[in-house]
C-alpha positions in Angstrom: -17.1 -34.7 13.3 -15.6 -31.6 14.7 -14.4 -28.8 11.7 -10.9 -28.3 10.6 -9.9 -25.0 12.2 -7.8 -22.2 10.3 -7.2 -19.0 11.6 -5.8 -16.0 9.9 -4.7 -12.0 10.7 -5.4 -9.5 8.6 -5.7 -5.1 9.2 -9.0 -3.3 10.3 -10.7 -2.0 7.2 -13.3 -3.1 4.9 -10.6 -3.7 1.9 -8.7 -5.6 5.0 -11.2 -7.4 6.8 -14.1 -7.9 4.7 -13.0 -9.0 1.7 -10.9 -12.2 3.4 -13.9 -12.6 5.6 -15.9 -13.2 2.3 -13.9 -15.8 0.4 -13.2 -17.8 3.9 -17.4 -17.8 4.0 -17.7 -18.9 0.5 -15.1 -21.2 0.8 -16.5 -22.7 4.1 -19.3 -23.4 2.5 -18.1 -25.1 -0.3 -15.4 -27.0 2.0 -18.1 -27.7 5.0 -15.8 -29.8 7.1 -13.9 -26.3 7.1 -14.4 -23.6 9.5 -12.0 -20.1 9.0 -11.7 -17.6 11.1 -10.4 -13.9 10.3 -8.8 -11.6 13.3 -8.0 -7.8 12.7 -5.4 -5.1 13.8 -4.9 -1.5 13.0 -3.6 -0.5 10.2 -1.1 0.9 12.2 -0.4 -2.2 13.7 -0.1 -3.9 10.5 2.7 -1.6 9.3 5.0 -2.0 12.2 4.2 -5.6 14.1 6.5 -8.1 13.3 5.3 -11.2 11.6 7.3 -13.8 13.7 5.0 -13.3 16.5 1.8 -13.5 14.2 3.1 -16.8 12.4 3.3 -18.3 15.5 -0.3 -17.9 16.3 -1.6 -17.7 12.9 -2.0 -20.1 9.4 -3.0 -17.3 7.7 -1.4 -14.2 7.3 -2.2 -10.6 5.5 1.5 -9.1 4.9 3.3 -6.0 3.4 5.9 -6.7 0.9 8.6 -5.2 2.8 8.5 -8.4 5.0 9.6 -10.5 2.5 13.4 -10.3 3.3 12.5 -11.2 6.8 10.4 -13.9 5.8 13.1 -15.4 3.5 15.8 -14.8 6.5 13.5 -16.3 9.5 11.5 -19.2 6.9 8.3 -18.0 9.3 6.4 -18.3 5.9 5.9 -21.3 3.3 7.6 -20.8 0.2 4.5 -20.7 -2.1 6.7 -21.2 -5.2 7.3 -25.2 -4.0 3.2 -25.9 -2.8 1.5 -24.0 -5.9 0.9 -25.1 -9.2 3.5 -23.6 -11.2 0.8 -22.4 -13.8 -1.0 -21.0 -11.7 2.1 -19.0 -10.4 2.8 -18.1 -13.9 -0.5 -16.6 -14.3 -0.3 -14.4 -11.3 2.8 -12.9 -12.8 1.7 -12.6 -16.1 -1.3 -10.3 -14.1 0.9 -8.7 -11.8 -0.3 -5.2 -11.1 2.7 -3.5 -11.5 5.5 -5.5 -9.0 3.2 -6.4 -6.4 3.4 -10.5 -7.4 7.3 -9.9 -7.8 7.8 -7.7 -4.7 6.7 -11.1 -2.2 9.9 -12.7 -4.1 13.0 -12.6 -2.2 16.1 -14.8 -2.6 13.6 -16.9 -4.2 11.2 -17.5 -1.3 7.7 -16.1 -2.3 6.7 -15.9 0.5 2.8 -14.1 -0.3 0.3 -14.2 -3.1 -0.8 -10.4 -4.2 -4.5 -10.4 -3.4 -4.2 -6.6 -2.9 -2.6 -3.9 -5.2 -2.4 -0.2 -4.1 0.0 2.5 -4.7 -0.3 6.1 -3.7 -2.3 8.0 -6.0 -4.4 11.2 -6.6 -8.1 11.9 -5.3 -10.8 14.9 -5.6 -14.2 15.8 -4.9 -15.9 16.4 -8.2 -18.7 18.2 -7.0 -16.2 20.3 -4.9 -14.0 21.3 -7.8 -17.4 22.6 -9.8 -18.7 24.5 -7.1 -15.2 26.3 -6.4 -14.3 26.8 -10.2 -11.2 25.0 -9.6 -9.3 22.4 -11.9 -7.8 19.4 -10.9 -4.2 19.9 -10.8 -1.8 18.4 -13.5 1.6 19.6 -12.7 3.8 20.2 -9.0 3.2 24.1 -9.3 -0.7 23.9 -10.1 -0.6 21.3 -6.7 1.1 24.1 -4.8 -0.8 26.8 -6.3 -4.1 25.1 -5.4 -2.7 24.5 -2.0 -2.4 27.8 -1.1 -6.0 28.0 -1.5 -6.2 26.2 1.5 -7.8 23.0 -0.5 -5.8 20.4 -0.5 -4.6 17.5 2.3 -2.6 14.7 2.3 -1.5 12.3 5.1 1.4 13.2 7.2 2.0 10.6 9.6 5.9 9.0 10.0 5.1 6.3 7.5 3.1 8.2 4.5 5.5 10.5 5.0 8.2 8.7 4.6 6.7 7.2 1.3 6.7 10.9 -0.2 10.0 11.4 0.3 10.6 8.0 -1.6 8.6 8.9 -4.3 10.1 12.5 -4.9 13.5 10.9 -4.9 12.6 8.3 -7.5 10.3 10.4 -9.9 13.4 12.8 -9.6 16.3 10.1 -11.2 17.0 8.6 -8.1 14.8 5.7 -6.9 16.6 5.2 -3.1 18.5 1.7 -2.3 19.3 0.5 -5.5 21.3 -2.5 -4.8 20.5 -1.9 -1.3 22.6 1.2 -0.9 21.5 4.6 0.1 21.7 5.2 -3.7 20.5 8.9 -3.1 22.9 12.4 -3.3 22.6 14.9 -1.1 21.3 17.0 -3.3 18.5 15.2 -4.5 17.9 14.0 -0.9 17.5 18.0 0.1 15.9 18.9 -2.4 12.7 16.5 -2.1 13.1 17.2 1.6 12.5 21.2 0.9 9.5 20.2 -1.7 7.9 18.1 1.0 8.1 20.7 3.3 7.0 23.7 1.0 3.9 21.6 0.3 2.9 20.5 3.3 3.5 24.2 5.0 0.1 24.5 2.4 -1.8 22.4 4.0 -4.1 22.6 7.6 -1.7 21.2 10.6 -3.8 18.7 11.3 -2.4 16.4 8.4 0.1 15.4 10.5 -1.9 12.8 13.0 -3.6 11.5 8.9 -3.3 8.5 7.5 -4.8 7.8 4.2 -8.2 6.5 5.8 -8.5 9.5 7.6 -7.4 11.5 4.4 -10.4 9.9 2.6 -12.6 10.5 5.6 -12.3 13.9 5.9 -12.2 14.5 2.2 -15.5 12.9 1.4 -17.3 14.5 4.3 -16.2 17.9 4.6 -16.1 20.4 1.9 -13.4 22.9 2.6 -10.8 20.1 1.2 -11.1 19.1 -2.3 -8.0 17.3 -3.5 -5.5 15.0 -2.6 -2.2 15.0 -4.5 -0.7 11.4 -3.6 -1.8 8.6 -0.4 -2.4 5.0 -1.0 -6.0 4.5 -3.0 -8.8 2.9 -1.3 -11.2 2.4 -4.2 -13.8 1.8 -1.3 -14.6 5.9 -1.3 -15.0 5.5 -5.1 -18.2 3.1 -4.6 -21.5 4.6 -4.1 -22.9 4.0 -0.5 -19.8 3.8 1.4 -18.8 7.6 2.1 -21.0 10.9 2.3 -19.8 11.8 -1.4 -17.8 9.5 -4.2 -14.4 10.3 -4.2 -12.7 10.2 -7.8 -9.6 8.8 -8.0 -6.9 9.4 -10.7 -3.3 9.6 -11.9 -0.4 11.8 -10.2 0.7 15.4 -11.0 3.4 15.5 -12.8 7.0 17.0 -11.8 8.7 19.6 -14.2 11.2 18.0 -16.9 10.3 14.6 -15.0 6.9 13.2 -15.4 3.9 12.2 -13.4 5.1 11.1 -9.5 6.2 7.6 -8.9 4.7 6.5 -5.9 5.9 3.6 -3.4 3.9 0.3 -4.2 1.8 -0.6 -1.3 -0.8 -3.4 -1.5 -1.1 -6.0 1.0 -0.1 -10.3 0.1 -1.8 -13.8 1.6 0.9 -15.8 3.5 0.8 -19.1 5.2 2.4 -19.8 8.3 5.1 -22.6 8.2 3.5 -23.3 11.5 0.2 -24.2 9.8 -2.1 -26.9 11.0 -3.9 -28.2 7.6 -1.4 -26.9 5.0 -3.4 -28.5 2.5 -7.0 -26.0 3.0 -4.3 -23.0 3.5 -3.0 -24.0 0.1 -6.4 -24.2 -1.2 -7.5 -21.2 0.3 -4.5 -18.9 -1.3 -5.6 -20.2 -4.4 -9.4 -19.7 -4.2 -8.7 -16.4 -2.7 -6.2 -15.5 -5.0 -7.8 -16.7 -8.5 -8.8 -14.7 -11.4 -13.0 -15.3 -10.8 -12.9 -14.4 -7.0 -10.7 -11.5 -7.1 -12.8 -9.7 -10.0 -16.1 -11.2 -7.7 -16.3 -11.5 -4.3 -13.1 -10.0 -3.4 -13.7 -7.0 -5.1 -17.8 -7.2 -4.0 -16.8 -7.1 -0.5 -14.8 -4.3 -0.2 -11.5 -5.6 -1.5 -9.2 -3.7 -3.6 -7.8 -6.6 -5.9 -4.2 -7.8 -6.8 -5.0 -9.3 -9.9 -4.9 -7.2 -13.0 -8.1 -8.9 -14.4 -10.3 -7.1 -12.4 -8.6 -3.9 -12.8 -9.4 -3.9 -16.7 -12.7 -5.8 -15.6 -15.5 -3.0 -17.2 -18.0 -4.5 -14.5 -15.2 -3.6 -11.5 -14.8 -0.1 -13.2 -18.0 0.7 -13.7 -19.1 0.1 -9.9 -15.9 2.0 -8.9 -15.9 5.4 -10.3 -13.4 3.5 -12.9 -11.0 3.6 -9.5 -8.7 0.7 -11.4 -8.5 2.1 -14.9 -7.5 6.0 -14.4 -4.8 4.1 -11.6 -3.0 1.5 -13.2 -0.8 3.3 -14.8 0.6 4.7 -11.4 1.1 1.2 -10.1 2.6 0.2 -13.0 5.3 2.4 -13.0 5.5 2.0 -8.9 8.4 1.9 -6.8 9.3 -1.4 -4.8 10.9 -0.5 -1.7 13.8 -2.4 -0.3 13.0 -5.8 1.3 16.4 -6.9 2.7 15.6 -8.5 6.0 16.9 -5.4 8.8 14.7 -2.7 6.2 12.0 -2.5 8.5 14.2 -1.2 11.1 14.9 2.1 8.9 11.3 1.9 7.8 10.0 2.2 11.4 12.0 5.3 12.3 12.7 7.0 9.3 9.6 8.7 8.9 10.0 10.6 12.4 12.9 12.9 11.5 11.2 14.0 8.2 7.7 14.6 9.5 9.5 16.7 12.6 11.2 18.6 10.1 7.7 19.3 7.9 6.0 20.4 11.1 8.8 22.4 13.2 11.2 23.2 10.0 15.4 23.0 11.6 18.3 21.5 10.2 17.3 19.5 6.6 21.2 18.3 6.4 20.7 17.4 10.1 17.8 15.1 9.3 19.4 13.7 6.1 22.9 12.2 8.3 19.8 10.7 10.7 18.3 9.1 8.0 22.1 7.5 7.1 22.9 6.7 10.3 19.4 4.5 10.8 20.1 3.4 6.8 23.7 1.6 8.1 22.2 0.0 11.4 19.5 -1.4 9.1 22.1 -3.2 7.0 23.7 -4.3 10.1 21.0 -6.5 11.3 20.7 -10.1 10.3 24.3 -10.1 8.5 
């Protein structure tokens, strides 16, 4: 008897790929009349695709919140909350990391389980920081101070960048689109654009074509960089055997008369197509996938960086991770959720530009703020 056939997309890394690729086996081979099969883009890809297209060839999908609006808008995605067991859903909240359960909520429509939790957070080279006679960092200054050392890097692509500015608004009083509204003052949006761009004059050029894997990449192989102040965690560099040298991760510097940085919650959330051929093994899958046991487990075993706040308090997940969950949960607890209103993405895909032009070439910052408006009202104006 031929195998009932899912298929599911999710982004090219080992916390992506691997991890899904794991529970689908193990579930396979509990369910043997079951056969699912993972694909995998760029991470890249996975920021800026839109998941119409996806859901239309896919059961299963590997989303970022932000698509939730969209999701509720188009109904591309099942509504969770009417095909899981509500306490089961109860317990995912009640072990939210920080809003990533909530942040797959819109209008009602969850539209995604959390199976991933990340935020951007801090990272060093131990060995580094010994052999230098440095310290790590604990406050904005001692970050730019230790920058002008020429050791420290942080990703400067459109998106990450982007995410910064977020974060320096929102540690600063004034989290960005509250309500859905710009939400922001001049001021505040100037002065986190000058602070972006006096730190990342600090670091080497070649930031700007990073990402966070590449971040990590470069940090745990070479050893002229030794910190990085904020990009979203992979606990995977924190895990003996997977990089050149063990990355420690840890808790944000801390801006004057404000407190430690609040970083833009990332993480990633398993969706199910409306288009789905066997709803009822999608539905079972999410919940294996997505359950307490497995995500502490083989989730986290193979490479996954979990969305369930049981294995981030787990002593066995800490101790094979450098105690990556423990010294971060308090940064993804405090977290901000981005918008999610369904035309969001459009600012989100082109906002980054203006600022990461302006960090590389310097030019008009009150030029580059009335572009970020401008694309801020034509997202609002999509889907009314």
């Amino acid at each position: 008897m031929a195998k009932r056939q899912l298929r599911g997309i999710t982004w090219n890394h080992s916390r992506g790929y691997v991890s899904v690729a794991a529970t689908a086996q193990r579930f396979c081979e509990l369910h043997p009349d079951v056969d699912i099969l993972w694909d995998k883009r760029s991470l890249q890809e996975f920021a800026d695709a839109p998941i119409q297209g996806l859901a239309e060839q896919y059961d299963l999908l590997v989303i970022d919140h932000p698509w939730a609006g969209f999701a509720a808008h188009s109904e591309v995605l099942v509504s969770l909350g009417e095909l899981l067991p509500t306490d089961y859903l109860a317990d995912q909240a009640a072990n939210s990391v920080g809003q990533s359960h909530p942040s797959y909520i819109f209008d009602g429509v969850q539209c995604a389980l959390a199976i991933d939790a990340a935020t951007p957070v801090a990272s060093y080279r131990p060995d580094l920081l010994e052999r230098y006679g440095l310290e790590q960092p604990q406050t904005f200054s001692e970050l730019l101070a230790l920058a002008r050392q020429g050791r420290v890097i942080m990703p400067g692509i459109e998106i990450d960048t982007l995410m910064n500015f977020y974060m320096l608004c929102a540690t600063q009083g004034q989290p960005p689109f509250v309500d859905d509204e710009w939400a922001v003052s001049d001021e505040m949006s100037l002065q986190a654009l000058e602070q972006l761009r006096e730190l990342a004059g600090l670091c080497p050029r070649e930031i700007f074509g990073w990402n966070p894997i590449a971040v990590y990449e470069a940090l745990s192989r070479r050893d002229d960089y030794v910190y990085c102040p904020f990009a979203y965690g992979y606990s995977n560099y924190s895990r003996p055997g997977y990089s050149a040298n063990i990355l420690v991760f840890d808790d944000m510097v801390a801006i004057e008369g404000h407190g430690r940085c609040q970083s833009t919650l990332g993480g990633t959330g398993l969706a199910i197509s409306t288009g789905c051929r066997h709803l009822q093994i999608a539905r079972d899958y999410a919940l294996f996938t997505a359950s307490p046991i497995v995500q502490r487990t083989i989730f986290f075993e193979n490479g996954g960086q979990p969305g369930h706040r049981g294995a981030w308090v787990d002593d066995e997940v800490n101790r094979r991770s450098s105690n990556y969950f423990r010294n971060t949960l308090p940064a993804l607890d405090r977290a901000y959720l981005r918008p999610r209103f369904p035309g969001y993405l459009h600012f989100q895909d082109h906002g980054g530009a203006p600022i990461r032009d302006y960090l590389m070439n310097g030019g008009d910052a009150k030029a580059v703020l009335a572009k970020l408006k401008r694309l801020f009202v034509d997202a609002k104006a999509l889907y009314v």
